[in-house]
N, C-alpha and C positions, 0 to 999 in steps of 0.2 A: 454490634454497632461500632462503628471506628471512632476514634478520638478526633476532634477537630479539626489538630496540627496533622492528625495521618491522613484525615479527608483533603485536604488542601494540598498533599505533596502528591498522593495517589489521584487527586480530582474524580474521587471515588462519585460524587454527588452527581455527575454526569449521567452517570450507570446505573443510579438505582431509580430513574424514568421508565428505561427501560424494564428493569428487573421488576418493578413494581406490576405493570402490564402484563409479562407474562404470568409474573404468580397471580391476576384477577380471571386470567385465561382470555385475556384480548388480542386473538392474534392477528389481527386487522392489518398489514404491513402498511395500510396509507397511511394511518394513524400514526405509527410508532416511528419517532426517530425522524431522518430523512435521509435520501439516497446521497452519497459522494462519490463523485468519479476522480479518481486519482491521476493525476498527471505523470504524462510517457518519462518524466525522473523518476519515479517512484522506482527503486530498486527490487527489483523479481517482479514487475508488475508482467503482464505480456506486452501490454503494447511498450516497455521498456524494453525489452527483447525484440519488439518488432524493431523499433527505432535504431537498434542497434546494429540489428542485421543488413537495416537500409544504411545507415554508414559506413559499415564493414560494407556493402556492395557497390557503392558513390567510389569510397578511396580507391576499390582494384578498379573500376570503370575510369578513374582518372588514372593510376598509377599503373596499371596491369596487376597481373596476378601475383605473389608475393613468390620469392625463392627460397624461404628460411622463416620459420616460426619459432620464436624464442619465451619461453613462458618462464618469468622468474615467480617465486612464492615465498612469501615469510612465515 
């Protein structure tokens, strides 16, 4: 069991809902938890990838097609 101050920084207390149900063997998914759907910022999400592809294809559809790809990296 976690310490108080480690429940509160981890918000481990969230997770043992969950964890409780599965170890009673309830695997009802109506029951448990509830669904979230992430929003197209959500970074590696796909429809972040969709949204991104539809911009990359807006800017050449305004600008034309590009003559030069420059990829810098840190």
């Amino acid at each position: 069991m976690l310490h108080h101050e480690a429940a509160e920084i981890l918000r481990a207390d969230a997770y043992r809902g969950l964890a409780d149900a599965v170890e009673a063997g309830d695997h009802d998914r109506g029951r448990i938890g509830s669904k979230v759907i992430l929003p197209s910022s959500f970074t590696g999400d796909p429809r972040y990838i969709q949204q991104a592809c539809a911009n990359a294809m807006a800017v050449c559809t305004k600008h034309g097609k590009p003559e030069a790809c420059i990829i810098m990296t840190c």
